[in-house]
N, C-alpha and C positions, 0 to 999 in steps of 0.2 A: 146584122151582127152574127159573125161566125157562132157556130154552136162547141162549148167548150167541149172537149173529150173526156173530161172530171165531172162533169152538170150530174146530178143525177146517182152517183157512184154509189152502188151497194155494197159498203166492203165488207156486210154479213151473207152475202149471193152465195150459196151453196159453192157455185162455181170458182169463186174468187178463196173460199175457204177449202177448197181440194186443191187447186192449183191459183198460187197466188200469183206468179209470175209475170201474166200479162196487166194485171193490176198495178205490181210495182214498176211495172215497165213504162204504164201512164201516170203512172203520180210523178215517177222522175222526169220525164219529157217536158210534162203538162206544167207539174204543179208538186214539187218538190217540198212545199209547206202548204201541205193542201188541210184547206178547215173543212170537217164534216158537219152539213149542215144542221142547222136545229140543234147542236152540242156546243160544248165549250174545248173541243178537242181536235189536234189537229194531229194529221200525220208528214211526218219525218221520213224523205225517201232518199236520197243522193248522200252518199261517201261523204263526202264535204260538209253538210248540211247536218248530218249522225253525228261527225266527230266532232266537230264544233259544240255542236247542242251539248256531246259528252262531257267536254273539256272545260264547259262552260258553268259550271257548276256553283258558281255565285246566284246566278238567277235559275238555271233548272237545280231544282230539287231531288235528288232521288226517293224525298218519301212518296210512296205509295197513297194516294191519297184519294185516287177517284179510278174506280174501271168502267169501259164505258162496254154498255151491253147492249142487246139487242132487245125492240120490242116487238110484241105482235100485228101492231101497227103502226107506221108513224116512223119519226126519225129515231136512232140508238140513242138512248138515253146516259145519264152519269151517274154508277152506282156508288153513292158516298164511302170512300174507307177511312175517310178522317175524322169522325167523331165533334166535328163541328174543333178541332184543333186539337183535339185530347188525346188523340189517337197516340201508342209510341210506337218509335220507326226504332227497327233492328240490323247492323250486319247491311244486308243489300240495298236497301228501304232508307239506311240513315247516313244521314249528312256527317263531314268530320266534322268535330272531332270525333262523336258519336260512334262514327265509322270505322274510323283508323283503331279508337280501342278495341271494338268488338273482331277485327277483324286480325289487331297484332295477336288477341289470344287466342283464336282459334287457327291459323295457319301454320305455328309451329307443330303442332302434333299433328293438323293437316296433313302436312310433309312427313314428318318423319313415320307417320304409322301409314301410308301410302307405299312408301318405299316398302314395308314390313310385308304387306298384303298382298305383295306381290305374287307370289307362291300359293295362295288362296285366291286368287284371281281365276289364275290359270286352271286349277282342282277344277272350281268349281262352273265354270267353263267346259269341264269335260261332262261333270257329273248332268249341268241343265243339256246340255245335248244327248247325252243318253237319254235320259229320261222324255224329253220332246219331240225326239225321232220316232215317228210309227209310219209306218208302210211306204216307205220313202217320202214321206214329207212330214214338214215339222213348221208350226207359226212361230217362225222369228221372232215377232212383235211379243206375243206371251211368253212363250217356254225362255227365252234369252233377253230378250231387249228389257221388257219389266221386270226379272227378276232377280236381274246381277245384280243393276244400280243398287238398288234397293238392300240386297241385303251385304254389300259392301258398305253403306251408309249405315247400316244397324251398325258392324262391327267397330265402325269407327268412331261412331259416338257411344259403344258402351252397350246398347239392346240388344234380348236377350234374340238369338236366330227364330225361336219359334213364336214372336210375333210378327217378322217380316210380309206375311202376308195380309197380315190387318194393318200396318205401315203402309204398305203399296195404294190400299184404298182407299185410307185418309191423304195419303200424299196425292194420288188423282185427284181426288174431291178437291182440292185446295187448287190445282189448277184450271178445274172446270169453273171455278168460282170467278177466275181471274180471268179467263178465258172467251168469257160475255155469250155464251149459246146456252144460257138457261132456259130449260122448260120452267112456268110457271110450281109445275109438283115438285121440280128438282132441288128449290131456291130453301125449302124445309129440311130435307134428309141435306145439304153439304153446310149448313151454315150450326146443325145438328155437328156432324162430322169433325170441324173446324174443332167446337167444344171438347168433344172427344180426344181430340188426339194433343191438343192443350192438354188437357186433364191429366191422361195416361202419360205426356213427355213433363208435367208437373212432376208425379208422384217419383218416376224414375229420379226427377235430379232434388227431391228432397230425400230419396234413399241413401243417394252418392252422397250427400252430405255430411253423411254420419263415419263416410270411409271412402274417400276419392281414390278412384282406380286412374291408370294411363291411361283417358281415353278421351274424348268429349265432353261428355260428362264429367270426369273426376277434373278438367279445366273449370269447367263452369263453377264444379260445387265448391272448388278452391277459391275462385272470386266471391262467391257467394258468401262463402265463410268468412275472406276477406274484407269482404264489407265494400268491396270495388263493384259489384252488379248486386241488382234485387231479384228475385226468386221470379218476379215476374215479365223482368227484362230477356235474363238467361231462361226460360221457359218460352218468348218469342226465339229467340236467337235457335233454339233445339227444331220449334216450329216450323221456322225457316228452311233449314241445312235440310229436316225430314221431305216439306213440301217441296222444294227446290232442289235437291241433291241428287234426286234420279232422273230430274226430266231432263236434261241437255244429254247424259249419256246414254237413255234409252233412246230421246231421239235420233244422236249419232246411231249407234249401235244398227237401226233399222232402217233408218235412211242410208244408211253405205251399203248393207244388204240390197235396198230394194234397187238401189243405183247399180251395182254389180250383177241384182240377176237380170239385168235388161241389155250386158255390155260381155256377153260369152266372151269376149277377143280381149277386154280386159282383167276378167277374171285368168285368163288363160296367163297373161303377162307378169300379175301378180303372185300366182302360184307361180312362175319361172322364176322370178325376181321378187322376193317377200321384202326384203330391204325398202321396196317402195309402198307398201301398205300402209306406214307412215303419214307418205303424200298424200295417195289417197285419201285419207280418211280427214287431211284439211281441205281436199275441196269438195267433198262430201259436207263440212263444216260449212264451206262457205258456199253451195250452191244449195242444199236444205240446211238450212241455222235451225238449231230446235229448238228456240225461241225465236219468234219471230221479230217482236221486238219488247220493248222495254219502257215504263211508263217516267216521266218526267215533270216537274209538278212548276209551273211558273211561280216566282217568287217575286219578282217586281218587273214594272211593266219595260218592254224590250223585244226586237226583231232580229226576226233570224231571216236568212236570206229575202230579205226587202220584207216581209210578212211583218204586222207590228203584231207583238203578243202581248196583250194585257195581262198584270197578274191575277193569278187566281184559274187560270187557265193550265190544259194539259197538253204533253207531246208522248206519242209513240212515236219512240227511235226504231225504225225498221229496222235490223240489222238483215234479216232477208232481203230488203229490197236494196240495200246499201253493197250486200256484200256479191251483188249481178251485175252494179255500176258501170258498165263499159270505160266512162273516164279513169276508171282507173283498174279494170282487168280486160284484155285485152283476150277477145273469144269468152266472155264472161258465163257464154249456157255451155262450155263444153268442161270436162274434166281434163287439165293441161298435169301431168304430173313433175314437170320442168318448171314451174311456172315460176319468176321470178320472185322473191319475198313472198312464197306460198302460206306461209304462218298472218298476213296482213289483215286475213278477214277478217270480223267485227263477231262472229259467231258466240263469241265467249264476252262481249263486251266493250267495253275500251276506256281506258283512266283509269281512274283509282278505283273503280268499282270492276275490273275486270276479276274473271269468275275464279273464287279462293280453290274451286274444285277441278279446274281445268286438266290438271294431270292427272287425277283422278280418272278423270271422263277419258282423257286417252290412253291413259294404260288399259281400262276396260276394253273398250272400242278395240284396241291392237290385239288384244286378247283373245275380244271374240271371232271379228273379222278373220284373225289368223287361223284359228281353228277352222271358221268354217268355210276357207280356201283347201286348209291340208286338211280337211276330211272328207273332201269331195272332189270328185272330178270335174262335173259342172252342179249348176242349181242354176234350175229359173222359177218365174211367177207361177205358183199352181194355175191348172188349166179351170179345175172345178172347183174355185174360191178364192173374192176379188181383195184385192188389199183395201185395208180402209184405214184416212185418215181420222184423227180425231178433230170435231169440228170444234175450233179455236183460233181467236184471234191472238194468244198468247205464245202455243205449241206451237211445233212440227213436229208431231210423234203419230206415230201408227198405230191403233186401235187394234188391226188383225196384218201378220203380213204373209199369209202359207207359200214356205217354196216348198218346189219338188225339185230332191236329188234323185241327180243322173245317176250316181255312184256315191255310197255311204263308206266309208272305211271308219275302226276305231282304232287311233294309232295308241300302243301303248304309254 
């Protein structure tokens, strides 16, 4: 009997969590609903296979209900997040109708105070590149990629600028939780964190209560008032937007860098033609997604591509390995900036849960990308300090990313 090419598969292998590529490359081949053994979870890899599962929404779930992590021996285990059924799902996490409210009230101010920010986008864009350029190089990943998102996500829901960097390390902690590469020490200080930043996004939306501003906040404390949400619902939903709301655009933000300092002749192209930094920065979306993928919760028993799934069981929707699919992008490892229906990747989602922050994330992205084309001549990978990913099975975001500019200009 032939020996499968899945048998065996570590999908927490160092190697497989730095570059996943040749991994999603064998689950699609192989085993497109592949079960991880010794768990109750399976991975979701082929186009076809993601959207379906997306779309399918009667039987996959989007509550969040189990993340599956790694142990120090033995097969990944399933870290419970459902509270034995108690648990509440918010916003990303919840089923409609649950969904559709939480997500009609927050995308209108979404929008429009997105468009607002636009001129503060850009400021401050200049100001983290002053500040993060020293001796011709600067870590993209820290001085830009983690601290734009971030404190655009404060403005928008209402926080005050000068906690943004206590936001930033509760909003990591939250993804390293999801993320499944717990050290044993770690599992005390983020689950510590978790309370914390509860707490702290409590106290703020019972302040708004008393005088709702235009902002995130003053939506919420208006339901709240309303008697349409409870203090504890709108307190996950703030949870959410903080934990969630800078990782897809930090990880954009540093994966289009890292992908451009390695492509001088495309950098060169993009500075002649800025108009296309746009494209770019969707197949930077869809060749590193910075979520990799997205947890699905079975609800009654049912198969997806020949696979029977019992309920009670989980799926990660790759959207990484979904959005490399060759059946349906054509030279899918290269950057095509022509490329047909370029906006089709999965990066951001797909159906009624696709991402409320998506223009957000790319006006950032166009933002920063743009600057750091016209403020330099070239940039590549520093020679004396390696990039590093952050080791997760949920991210695509960079931990450290140092380039070195060739040529620094500061345009006025």
């Amino acid at each position: 009997m032939a020996h499968s090419p899945t048998r065996g598969i570590d999908i927490f292998d160092p190697v497989h969590l730095d570059e996943p590529n040749e991994l999603y490359r064998t689950l699609r081949e192989h085993s497109p609903v592949h079960h991880i053994a010794g768990t109750d979870f399976f991975l979701v890899s082929t186009w076809d296979l993601v959207t379906e599962a997306a779309n399918r929404t009667d039987v996959f779930s989007s509550n969040l209900t189990g993340v599956l992590v790694q142990q120090p021996s033995g097969p990944p285990a399933t870290f419970d997040l459902d509270d034995g059924g108690q648990a509440v799902h918010v916003l990303a996490t919840a089923d409609d109708p649950t969904h559709l409210h939480h997500r009609k009230l927050v995308l209108p101010t979404l929008g429009r105070r997105i468009r607002a920010l636009t001129p503060t986008v850009h400021s401050l864009v200049g100001t983290l590149w002053n500040e993060g350029l020293r001796d011709g190089q600067i870590d993209w990943a820290s001085a830009m990629a983690d601290r734009l998102p971030l404190a655009m996500v404060a403005q928008l829901i209402g926080l005050p600028e000068s906690d943004v960097p206590q936001l930033l390390t509760w909003a990591y902690d939250s993804t390293e939780m999801l993320g499944g590469v717990v050290a044993a020490d770690r599992l005390g200080p983020l689950v510590a964190s978790a309370a914390e930043l509860a707490t702290y996004l409590r106290a703020e939306l019972v302040r708004a209560r008393t005088n709702p501003r235009d902002d995130l906040l003053g939506v919420l404390a208006h339901a709240c008032n309303a008697g349409e949400l409870s203090e504890d619902v709108a307190t996950l939903v703030l949870v959410q937007l903080v934990g969630a709301g800078g990782e897809s655009t930090a990880g954009l933000i540093a994966n289009a860098a890292r992908l451009l300092a390695t492509r001088p002749g495309l950098q060169t192209r993009l500075r002649q033609q800025p108009a296309l930094v746009d494209a770019f920065l969707d197949e930077a979306l869809r060749l590193e997604s910075p979520f990799r993928g997205h947890h699905r919760h079975v609800v009654a028993d049912t198969t997806l591509g020949g696979v029977d799934l019992p309920a009670g069981k989980h799926l990660l929707l790759l959207w990484g390995a979904a959005n490399r699919d060759p059946a349906v992008f054509e030279r899918p490892d290269e950057i095509v900036l022509d490329r047909p229906h370029i906006r089709s990747h999965l990066a951001f989602g797909k159906g009624v849960h696709f991402c409320v922050g998506s223009a957000l994330a790319r006006m950032e992205a166009l933002a920063a990308t743009t600057a750091l084309l016209a403020r330099t001549d070239n940039f590549s990978l520093a020679a004396d300090a390696e990039p590093r990913w952050v080791a997760s099975m949920f991210v695509r975001r960079h931990s450290a990313l140092p380039l070195r500019i060739g040529q620094a200009t500061r345009p006025d």
